[in-house]
C-alpha positions, -999 to +999 in steps of 0.1 A: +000+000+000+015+033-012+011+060+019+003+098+006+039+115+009+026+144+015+012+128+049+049+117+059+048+113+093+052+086+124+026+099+144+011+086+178+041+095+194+058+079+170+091+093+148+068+123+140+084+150+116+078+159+081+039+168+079+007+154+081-024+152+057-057+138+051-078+130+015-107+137+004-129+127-028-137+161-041-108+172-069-109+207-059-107+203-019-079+175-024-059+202-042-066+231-016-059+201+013-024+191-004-010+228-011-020+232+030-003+199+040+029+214+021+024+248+033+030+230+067+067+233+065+085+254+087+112+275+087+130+262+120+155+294+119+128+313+129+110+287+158+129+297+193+139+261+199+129+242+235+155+218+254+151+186+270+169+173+299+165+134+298+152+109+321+156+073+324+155+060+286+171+023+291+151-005+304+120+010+303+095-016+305+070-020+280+044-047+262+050-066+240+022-072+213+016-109+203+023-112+167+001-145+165-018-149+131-049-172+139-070-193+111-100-168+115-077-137+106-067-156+079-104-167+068-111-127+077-089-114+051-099-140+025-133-129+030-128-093+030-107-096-004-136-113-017-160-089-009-140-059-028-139-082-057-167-090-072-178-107-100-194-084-125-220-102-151-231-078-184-265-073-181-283-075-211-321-085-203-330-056-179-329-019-172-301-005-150-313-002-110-296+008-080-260-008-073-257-014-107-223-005-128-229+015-156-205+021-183-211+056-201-204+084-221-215+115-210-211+156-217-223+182-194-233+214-209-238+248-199-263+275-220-256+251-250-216+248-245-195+216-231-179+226-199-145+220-185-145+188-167-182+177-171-176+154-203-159+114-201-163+087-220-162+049-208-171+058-174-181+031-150-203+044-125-228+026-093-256+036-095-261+051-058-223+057-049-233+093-043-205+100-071-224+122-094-245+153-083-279+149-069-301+136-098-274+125-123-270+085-108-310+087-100-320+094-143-305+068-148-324+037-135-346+026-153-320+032-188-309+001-207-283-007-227-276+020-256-303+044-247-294+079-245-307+099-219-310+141-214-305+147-176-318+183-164-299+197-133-284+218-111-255+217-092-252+224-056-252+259-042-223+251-021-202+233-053-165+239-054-166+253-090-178+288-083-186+290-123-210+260-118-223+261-083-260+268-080-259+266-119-287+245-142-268+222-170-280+193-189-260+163-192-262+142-224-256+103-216-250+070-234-257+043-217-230+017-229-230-014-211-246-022-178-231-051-151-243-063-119-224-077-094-223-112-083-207-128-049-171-141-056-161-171-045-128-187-036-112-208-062-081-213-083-096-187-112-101-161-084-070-164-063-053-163-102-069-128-101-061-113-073-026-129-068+004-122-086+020-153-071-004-180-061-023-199-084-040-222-062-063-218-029-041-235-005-009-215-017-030-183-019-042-191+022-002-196+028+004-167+009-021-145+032-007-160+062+023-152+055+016-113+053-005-111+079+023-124+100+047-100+085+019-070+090+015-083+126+056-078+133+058-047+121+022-035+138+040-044+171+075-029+164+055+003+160+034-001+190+066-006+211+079+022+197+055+044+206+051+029+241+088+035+247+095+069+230+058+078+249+077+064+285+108+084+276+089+117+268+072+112+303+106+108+324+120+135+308+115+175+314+115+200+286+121+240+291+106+264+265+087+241+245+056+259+252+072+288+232+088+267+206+049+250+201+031+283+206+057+296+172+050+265+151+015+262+156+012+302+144+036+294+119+019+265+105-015+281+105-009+313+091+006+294+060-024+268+059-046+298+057-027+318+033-030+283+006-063+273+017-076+308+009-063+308-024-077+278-032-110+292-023-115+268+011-123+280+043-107+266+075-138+253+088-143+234+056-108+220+058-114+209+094-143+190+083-127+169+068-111+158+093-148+154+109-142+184+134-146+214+142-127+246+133-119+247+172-114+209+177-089+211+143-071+238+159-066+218+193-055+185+171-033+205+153-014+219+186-012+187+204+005+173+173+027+197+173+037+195+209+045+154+202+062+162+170+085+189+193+086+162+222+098+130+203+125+151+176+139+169+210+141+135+229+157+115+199+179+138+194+196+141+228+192+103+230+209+098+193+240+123+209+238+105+240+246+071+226+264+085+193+239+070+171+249+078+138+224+080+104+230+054+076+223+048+043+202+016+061+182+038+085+172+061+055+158+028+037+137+021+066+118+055+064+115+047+028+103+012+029+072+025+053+061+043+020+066+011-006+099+033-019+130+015-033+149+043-022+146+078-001+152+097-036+121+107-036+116+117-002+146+138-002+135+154-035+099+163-016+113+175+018+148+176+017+179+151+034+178+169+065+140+162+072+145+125+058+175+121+080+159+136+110+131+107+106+158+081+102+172+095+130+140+096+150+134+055+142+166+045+151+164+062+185+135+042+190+143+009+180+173+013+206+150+022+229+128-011+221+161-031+219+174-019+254+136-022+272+120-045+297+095-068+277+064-079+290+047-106+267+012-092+259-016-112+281-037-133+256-070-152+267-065-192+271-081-210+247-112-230+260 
């Protein structure tokens, strides 16, 4: 799974430090969100910097997950891979209807004209995503195969595109094929499909197992890292960062505004997206701040501490949590010092997870 670089972080008290992001479906709020997730850089020359003088960091006792993969996760994922992957059967002997896939061709027009972005052709849409605007999915159920349909409507008062919102277009569709879905079920031809290196349904469980497993080591890596940076943070003290997180946070939000506003997106709306409040964004947005300032000030005096030194091997790690074959790109986005700051940041705490007290995590007995 590719992560959004532009949402490069290790958060949850994690190796937190280059930004953070969210997504959304709309085109023109995704742009406005991603020119305010890079507007999030700041310029640290200008940030009066806090200090930290460390507590106990060795032997700090934490849990440790269990990394056991039973034959219900296994059955779990199977059946959640079918689900996504349906079979889709052309249907020829009825009119489209809800949860149908349509394949179409359509042009939207305003006072007679095409308009930007309103025309496609061999579109699949279901019928009842919510995809389209209000009407357009609805006109047409009840189409079959090779009609052509007129749909009358008007976009939302509220719509992104200020040249269309509130506006009445017509939208001229050809109905090109219509398919149905149909339950998939396991055998050779569908773990074929979905497989690039099983071809049979006992490899393809192996083959699940076997990532799962891998998914579950790293999952509890992670959530020992965070319990020991997290236990680290806590027996250490910190003078100025209140300053040093009052500066970002103004930093940070100034410059969010500044994009989002010329992109046409008020805060509030950006916060929704995250499914708060302007307020409640605000608060998240501090907080994070403060762990980001806590964990980079804390690995850093640890890393000097016990001279740990950046390689080429740590940077590889940051890059393999994004799917990369090498931090190139990372570097090219935020530059080596931010990359090496988060190599820096995991390597602190995997020493800290190497030199801690390990509690096997408590498990219920089978009956």
């Amino acid at each position: 799974m590719r992560k959004k670089l532009a949402a490069l972080c290790f958060c949850a008290a994690a190796a937190a430090v280059l930004a953070t992001g969210c997504k959304n479906s709309d085109s023109q709020e995704t742009e406005a969100q991603e020119t305010a997730e890079q507007s999030q850089s700041v310029t640290q020359a200008d940030i009066p910097q806090g200090t930290v003088t460390l507590g106990n960091y060795m032997g700090l006792e934490i849990t440790e997950p269990s990394t056991e993969v039973t034959d219900e996760d296994v059955e779990t994922q199977i059946n959640y891979t079918l689900s996504i992957n349906p079979n889709m059967i052309e249907v020829t002997d009825r009119p489209a209807q809800d949860g149908d896939v349509v394949n179409i061709d359509y042009v939207g027009l305003k006072d007679g004209e095409a308009f930007d972005g309103g025309s496609a052709e061999g579109y699949d849409l279901t019928l009842g995503s919510g995809t389209f605007i209000d009407g357009f999915e609805d006109g047409l159920i009840g189409a079959n195969t090779g009609d052509e349909v007129s749909l009358n409507l008007t976009f939302p008062e509220d719509y992104g595109n200020a040249d269309l919102a509130g506006q009445d277009v017509v939208f001229e569709v050809t109905v090109n094929s219509i398919q149905e879905e149909q339950e998939a079920v396991l055998d050779d031809a569908f773990v074929q499909k979905v497989s690039d290196t099983s071809t049979t349904v006992d490899e393809y469980r192996q083959e699940v197992r076997q990532s799962l497993e891998e998914m579950a080591v790293q999952s509890a890596q992670i959530e020992m890292q965070n319990q020991a940076i997290e236990l680290a943070i806590e027996n250490s003290t910190f003078d100025g960062l209140d300053e040093q997180v009052n500066a970002e946070f103004d930093s940070q939000l100034e410059q969010m505004n500044t994009a989002l506003e010329q992109s046409g997106i008020a805060l509030s709306d950006y916060a929704a997206m995250y499914g708060m409040d302007e307020d409640g964004f605000k608060d998240y947005m501090r907080s994070s701040i403060e762990s980001s300032a806590q964990v980079t000030l804390v690995c850093q005096a640890i890393a000097e501490a016990e001279n740990l030194q950046v390689e080429d091997s740590d940077r590889m790690e940051v890059a393999k949590l994004y799917d990369l074959e090498s931090p190139d790109e990372l570097v090219t986005a935020y530059g080596q010092e931010a990359v090496d700051e988060a190599a820096r940041n995991m390597k602190v705490m995997n020493f800290l997870v190497d030199n801690a007290v390990k509690t096997p995590e408590e498990t219920e007995a089978a009956e």
